[in-house]
Backbone as CSV, one residue per row, in Angstrom:
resi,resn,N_x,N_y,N_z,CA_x,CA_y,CA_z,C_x,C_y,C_z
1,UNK,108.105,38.248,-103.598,107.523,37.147,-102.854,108.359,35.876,-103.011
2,UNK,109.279,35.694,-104.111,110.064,34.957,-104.226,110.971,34.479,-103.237
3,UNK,111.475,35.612,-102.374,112.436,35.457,-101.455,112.220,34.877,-100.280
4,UNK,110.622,34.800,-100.135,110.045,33.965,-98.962,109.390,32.737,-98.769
5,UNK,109.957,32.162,-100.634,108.245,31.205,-101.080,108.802,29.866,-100.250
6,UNK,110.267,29.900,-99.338,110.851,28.482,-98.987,109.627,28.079,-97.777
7,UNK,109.150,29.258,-97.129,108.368,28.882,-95.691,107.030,28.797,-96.535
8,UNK,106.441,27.765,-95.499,104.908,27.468,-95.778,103.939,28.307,-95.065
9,UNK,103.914,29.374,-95.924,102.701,30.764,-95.087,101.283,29.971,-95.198
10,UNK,101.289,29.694,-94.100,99.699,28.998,-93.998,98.664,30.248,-92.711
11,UNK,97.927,29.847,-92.866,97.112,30.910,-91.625,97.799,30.684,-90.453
12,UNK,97.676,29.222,-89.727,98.879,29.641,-88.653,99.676,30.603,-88.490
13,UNK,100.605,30.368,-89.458,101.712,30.672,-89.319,101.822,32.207,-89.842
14,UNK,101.007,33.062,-90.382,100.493,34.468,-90.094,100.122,34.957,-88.827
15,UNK,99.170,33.872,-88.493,98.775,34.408,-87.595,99.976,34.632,-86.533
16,UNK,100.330,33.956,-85.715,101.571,33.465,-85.213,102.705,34.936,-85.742
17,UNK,103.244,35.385,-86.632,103.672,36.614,-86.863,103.027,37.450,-86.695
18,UNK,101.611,37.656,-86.668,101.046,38.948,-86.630,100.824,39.467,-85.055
19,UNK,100.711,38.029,-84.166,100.370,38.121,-82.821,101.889,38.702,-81.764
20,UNK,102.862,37.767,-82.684,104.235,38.061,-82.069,104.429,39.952,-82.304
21,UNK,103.886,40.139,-83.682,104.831,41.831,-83.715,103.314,42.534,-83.216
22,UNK,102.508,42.307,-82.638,101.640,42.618,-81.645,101.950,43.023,-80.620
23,UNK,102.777,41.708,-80.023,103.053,41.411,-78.464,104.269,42.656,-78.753
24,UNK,105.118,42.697,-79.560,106.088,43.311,-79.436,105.831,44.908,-79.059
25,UNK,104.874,45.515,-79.955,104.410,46.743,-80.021,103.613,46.926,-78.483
26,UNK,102.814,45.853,-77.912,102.164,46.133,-76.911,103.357,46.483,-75.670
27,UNK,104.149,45.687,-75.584,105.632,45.785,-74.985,106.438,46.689,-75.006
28,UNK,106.677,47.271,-76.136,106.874,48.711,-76.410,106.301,49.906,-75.727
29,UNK,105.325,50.088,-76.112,103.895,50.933,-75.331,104.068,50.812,-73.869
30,UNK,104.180,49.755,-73.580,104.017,49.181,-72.247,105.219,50.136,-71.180
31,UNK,106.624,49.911,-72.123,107.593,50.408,-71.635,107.894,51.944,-71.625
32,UNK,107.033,52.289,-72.434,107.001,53.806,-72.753,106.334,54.729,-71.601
33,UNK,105.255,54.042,-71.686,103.956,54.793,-70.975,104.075,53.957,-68.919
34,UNK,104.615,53.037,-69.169,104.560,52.766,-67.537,105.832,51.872,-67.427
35,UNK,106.985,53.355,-66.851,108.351,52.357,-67.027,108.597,51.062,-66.034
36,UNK,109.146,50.448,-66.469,109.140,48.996,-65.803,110.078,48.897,-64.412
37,UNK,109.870,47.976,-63.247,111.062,47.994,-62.334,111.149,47.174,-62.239
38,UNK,112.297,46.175,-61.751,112.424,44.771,-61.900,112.063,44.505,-60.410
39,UNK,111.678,42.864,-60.528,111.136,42.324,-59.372,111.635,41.102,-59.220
40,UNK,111.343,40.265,-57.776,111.903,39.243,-57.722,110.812,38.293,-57.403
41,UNK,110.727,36.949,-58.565,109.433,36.272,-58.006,109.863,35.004,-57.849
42,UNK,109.347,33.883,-58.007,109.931,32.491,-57.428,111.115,32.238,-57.826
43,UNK,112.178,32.669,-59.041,112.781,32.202,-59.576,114.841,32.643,-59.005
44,UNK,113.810,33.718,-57.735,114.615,34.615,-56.584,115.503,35.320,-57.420
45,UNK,115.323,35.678,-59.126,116.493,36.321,-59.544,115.526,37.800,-60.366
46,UNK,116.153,39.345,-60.174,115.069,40.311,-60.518,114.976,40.243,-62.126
47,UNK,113.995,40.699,-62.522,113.617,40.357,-63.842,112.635,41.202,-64.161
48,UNK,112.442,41.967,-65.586,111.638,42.880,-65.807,110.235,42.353,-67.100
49,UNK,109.832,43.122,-67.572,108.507,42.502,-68.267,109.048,41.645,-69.945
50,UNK,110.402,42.641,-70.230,111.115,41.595,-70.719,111.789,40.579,-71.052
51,UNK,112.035,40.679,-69.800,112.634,38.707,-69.264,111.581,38.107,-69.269
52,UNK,110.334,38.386,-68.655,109.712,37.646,-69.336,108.820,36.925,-70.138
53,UNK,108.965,38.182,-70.826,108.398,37.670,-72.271,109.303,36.702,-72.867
54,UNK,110.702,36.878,-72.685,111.474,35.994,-73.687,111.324,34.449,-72.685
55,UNK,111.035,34.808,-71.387,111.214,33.191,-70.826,109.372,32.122,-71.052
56,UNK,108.561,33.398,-71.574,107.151,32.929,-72.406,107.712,32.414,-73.250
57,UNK,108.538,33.140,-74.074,108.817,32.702,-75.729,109.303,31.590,-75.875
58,UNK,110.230,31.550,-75.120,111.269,30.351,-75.021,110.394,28.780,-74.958
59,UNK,109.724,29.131,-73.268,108.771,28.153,-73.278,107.706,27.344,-73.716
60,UNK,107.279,28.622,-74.653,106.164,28.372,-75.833,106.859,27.431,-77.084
61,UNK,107.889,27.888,-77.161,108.644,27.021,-78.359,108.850,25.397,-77.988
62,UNK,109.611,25.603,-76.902,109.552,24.151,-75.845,108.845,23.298,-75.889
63,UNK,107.304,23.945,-75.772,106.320,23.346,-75.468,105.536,22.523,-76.916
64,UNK,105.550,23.840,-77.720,104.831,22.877,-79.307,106.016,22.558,-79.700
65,UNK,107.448,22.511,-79.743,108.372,21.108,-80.106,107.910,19.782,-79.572
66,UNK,108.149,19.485,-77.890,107.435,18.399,-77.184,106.080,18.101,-78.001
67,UNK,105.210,18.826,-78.037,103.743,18.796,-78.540,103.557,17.653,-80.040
68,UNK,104.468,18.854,-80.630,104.838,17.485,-82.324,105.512,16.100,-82.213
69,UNK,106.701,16.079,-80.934,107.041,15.063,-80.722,106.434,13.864,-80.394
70,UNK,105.872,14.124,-79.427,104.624,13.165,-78.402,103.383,13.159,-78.875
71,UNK,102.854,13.780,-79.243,101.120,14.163,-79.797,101.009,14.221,-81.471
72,UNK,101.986,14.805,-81.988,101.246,15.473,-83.548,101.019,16.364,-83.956
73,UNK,100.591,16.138,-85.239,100.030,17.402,-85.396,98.660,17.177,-86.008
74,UNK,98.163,16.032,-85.446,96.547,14.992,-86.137,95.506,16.560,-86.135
75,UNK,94.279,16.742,-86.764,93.838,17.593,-86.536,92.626,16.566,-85.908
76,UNK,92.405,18.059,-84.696,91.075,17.191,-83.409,89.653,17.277,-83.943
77,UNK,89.444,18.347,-85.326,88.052,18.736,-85.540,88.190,19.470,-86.998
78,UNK,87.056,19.270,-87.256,86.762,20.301,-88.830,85.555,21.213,-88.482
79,UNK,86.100,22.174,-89.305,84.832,23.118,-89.415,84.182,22.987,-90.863
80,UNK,82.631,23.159,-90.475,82.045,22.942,-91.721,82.174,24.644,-92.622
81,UNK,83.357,24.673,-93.244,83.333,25.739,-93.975,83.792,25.452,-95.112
82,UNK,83.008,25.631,-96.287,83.479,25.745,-97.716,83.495,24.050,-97.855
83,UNK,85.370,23.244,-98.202,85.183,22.209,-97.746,85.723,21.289,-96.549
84,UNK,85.533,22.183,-95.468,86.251,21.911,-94.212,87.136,22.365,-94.071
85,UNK,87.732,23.317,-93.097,88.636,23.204,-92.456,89.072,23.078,-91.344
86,UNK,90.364,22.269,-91.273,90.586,21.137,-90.370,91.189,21.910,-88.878
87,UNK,91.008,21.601,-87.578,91.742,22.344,-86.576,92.991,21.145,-85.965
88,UNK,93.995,22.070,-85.958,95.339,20.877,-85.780,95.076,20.797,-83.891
89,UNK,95.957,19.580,-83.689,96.202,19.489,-82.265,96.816,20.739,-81.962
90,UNK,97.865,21.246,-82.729,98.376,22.282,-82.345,97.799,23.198,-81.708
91,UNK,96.610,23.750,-81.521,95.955,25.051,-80.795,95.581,24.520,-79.242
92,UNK,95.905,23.538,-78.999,95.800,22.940,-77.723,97.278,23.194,-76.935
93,UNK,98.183,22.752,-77.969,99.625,23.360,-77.458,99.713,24.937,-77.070
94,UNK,99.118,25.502,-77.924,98.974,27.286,-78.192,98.502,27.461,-76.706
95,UNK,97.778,27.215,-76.788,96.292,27.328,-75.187,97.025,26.730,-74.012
96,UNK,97.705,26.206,-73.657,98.833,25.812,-72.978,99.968,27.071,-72.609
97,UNK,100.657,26.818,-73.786,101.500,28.158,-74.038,101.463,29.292,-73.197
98,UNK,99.926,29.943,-73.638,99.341,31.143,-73.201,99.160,31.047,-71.762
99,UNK,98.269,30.089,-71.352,98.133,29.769,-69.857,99.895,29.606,-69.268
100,UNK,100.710,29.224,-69.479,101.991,28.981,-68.937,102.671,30.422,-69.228
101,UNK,102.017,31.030,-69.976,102.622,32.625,-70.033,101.997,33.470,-68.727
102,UNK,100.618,33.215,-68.522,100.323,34.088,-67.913,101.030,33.835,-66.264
103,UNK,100.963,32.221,-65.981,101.932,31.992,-65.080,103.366,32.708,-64.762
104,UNK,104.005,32.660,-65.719,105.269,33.509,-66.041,104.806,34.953,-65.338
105,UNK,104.452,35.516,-66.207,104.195,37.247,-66.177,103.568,37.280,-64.742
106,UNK,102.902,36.555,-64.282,102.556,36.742,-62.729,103.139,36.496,-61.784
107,UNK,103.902,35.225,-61.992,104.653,34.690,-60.669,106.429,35.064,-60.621
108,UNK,106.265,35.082,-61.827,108.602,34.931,-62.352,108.826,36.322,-61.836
């Protein structure tokens, strides 16, 4: 555990790994069981379910950089658990993210 103690494993940031090698495996599956064909959507160039995922990824990163820049990372709310815990602005960026993914995967 030593070799990892430099990053701050907080729940986020589990979570956030556990969802990514999720997405990955679902993507996998995805490609296995219903092979992919590329298509052409607003961006007029063909592109398959892996383009864009990485042009989600990309954007998602984009987006909570800007997010910390301009906004923070103030937390908007606490939950009454134990002795609070706090919810960052960050899951507003997340919720963004996701919605701008599903844009992607539908329209790109």
């Amino acid at each position: 555990m030593e070799n990892i103690a430099w990053m701050a494993w907080t729940l986020p940031t589990a979570i956030f790994f556990v969802m990514l090698a999720l997405t990955l495996g679902v993507m996998t599956w995805l490609g296995i069981a219903y092979p992919e064909a590329e298509r052409v959507g607003i961006l007029r160039i063909p592109t398959t379910r892996g383009d864009r995922l990485f042009i989600s990824l990309v954007l998602a990163a984009v987006i909570h950089l800007l997010w910390i820049a301009l906004v923070g990372t103030d937390p908007i709310a606490t939950l009454p658990i134990g002795e609070g815990v706090e919810i960052s602005s960050l899951w507003l960026a997340t919720l963004i993210s996701l919605v701008s993914a599903v844009a992607i995967f539908r329209t790109v």
